[in-house]
KEDOMAR-385858 format. One record per residue: residue in one letter; x, y, z of N, C-alpha, C in turn. Coordinates in steps of 0.05 Angstrom, whole numbers. Each point is the difference from the previous one (the first is absolute). Example, Ala and Ser with C-alpha at 12.3 -4.5 7.8 and 13.67 -1.06 7.14 Angstrom:
+------+--------+--------+--------+--------+--------+--------+--------+--------+--------+
| type |    npx |    npy |    npz |   capx |   capy |   capz |    cpx |    cpy |    cpz |
+------+--------+--------+--------+--------+--------+--------+--------+--------+--------+
|    A |    264 |   -114 |    156 |    -18 |     24 |      0 |     18 |     24 |      0 |
|    S |     -7 |     21 |    -14 |     16 |     24 |      1 |    -15 |     22 |     14 |
+------+--------+--------+--------+--------+--------+--------+--------+--------+--------+
! end
This chain:
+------+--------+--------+--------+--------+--------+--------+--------+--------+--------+
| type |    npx |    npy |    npz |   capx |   capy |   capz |    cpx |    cpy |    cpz |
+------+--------+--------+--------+--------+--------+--------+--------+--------+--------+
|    X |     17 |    -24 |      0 |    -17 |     24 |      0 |     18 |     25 |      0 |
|    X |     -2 |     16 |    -19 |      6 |     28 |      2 |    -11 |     18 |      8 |
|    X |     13 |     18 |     24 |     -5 |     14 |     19 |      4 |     27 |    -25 |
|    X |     16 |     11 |    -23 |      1 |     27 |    -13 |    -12 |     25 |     -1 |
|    X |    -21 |    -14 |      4 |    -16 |     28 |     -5 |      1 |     12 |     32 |
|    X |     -3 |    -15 |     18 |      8 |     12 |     24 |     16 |     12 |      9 |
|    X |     27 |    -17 |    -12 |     24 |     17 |     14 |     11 |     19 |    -25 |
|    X |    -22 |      3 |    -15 |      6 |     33 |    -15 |    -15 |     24 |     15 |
|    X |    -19 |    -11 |     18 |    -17 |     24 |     11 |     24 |     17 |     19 |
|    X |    -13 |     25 |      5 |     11 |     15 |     18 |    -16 |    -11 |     29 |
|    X |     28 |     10 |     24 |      1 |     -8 |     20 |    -43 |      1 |     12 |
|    X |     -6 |     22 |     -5 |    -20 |      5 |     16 |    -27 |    -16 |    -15 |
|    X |      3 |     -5 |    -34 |    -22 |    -25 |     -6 |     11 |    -25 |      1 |
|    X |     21 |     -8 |      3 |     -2 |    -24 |     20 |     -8 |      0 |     24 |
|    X |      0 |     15 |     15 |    -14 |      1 |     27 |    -29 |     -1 |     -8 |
|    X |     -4 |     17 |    -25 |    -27 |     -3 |      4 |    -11 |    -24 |     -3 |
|    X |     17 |    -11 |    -32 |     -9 |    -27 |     -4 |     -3 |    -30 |     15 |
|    X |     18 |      7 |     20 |      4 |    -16 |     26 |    -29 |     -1 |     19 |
|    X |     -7 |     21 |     13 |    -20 |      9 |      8 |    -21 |    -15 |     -9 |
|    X |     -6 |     -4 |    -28 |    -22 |     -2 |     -9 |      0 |    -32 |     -2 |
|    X |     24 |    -11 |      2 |      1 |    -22 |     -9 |     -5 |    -16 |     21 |
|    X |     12 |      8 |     30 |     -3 |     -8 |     25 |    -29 |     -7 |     10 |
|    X |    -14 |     28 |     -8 |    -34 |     -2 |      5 |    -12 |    -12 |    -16 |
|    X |      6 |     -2 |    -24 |    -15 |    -27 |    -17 |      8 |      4 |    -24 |
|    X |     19 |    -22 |     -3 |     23 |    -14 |    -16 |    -12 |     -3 |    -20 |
|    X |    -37 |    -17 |    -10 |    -10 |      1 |    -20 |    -17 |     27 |    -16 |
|    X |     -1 |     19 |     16 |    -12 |     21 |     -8 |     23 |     24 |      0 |
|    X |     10 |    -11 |      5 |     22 |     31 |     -7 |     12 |     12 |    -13 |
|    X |     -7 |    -18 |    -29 |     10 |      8 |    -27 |    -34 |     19 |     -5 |
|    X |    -13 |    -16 |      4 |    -22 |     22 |     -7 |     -6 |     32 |     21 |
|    X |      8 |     -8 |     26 |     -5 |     31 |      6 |     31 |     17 |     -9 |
|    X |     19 |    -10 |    -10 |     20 |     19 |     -3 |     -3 |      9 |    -37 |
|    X |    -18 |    -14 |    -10 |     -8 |     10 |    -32 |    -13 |     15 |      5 |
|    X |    -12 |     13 |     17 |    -10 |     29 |      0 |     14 |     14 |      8 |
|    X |     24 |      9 |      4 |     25 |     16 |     -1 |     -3 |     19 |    -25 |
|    X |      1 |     21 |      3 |      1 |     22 |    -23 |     21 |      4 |    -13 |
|    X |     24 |     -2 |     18 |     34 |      3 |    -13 |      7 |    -27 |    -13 |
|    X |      7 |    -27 |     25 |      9 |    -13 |     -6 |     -4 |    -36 |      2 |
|    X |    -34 |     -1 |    -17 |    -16 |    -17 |      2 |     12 |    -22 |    -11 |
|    X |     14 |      2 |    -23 |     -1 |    -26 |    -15 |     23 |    -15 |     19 |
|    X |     25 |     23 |      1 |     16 |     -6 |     26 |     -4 |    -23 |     23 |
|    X |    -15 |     14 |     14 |    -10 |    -12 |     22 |    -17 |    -21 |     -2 |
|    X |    -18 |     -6 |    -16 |    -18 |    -17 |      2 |     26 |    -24 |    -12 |
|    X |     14 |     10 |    -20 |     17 |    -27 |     -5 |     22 |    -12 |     18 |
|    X |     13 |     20 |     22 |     11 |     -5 |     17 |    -22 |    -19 |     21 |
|    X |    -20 |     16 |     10 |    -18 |    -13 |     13 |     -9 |    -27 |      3 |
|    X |      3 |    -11 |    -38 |     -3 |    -26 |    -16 |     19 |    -23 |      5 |
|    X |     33 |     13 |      1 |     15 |    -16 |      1 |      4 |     -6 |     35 |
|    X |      4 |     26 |     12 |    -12 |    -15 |     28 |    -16 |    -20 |     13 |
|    X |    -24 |      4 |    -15 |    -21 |    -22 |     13 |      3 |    -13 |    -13 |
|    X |     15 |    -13 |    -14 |      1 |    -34 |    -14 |     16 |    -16 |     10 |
|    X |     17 |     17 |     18 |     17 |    -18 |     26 |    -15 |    -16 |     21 |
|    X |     21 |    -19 |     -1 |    -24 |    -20 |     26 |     -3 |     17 |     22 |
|    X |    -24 |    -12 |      6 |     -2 |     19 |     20 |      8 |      3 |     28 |
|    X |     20 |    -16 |     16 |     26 |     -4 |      9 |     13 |     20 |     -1 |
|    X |     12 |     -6 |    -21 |     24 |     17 |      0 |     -9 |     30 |    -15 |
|    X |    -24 |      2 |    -10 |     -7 |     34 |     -7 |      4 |     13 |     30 |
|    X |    -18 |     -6 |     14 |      4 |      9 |     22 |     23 |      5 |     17 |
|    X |     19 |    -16 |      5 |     19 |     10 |     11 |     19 |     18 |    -24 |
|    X |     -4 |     -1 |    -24 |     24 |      8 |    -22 |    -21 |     31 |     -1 |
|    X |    -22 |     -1 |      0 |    -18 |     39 |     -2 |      3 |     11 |     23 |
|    X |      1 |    -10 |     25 |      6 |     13 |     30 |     31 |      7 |    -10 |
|    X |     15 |    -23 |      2 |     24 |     17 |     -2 |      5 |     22 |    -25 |
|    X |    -12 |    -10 |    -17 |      3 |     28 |    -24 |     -8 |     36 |      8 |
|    X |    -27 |    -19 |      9 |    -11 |     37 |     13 |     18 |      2 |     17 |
|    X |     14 |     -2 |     23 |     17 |      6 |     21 |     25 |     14 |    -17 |
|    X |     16 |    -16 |    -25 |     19 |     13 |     -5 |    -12 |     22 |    -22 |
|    X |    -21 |      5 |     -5 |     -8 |     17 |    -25 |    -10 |     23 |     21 |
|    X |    -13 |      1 |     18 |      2 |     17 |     26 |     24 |     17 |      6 |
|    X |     12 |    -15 |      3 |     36 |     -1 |      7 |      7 |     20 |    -17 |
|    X |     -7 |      2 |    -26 |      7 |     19 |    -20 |    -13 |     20 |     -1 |
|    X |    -19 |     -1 |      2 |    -22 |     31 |     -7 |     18 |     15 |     23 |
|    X |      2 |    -10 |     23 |      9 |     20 |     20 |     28 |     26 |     -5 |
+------+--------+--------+--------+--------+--------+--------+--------+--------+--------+
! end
């Protein structure tokens, strides 16, 4: 699985995309396609996220948002 489209986002839509993915991994490609800037973005990051088992999405999107956090600061 390729993660790309993700780790092309900037620090603060991965956080977002993290976020979204945490609260519901199957819907989170669709609430981040209503993004006005950077929909196609996100919903496809969002995509390749949630096709991870779901195991290890979870611990691999906590730690993402934490270091994508880490950065906005």
């Amino acid at each position: 699985m390729s993660l790309s489209t993700w780790r092309s986002l900037a620090p603060r839509d991965r956080a977002l995309v993290a976020v979204a993915v945490l609260i519901d991994g199957s819907d989170a490609a669709t609430f981040l396609e209503c993004d006005g800037e950077n929909a196609y973005e996100l919903r496809r990051a969002a995509e390749e996220l949630s096709a991870l088992e779901v195991d290890a999405r979870l611990a691999f999107v906590g730690t993402a948002l934490r270091l994508a956090l880490g950065e906005v600061e």
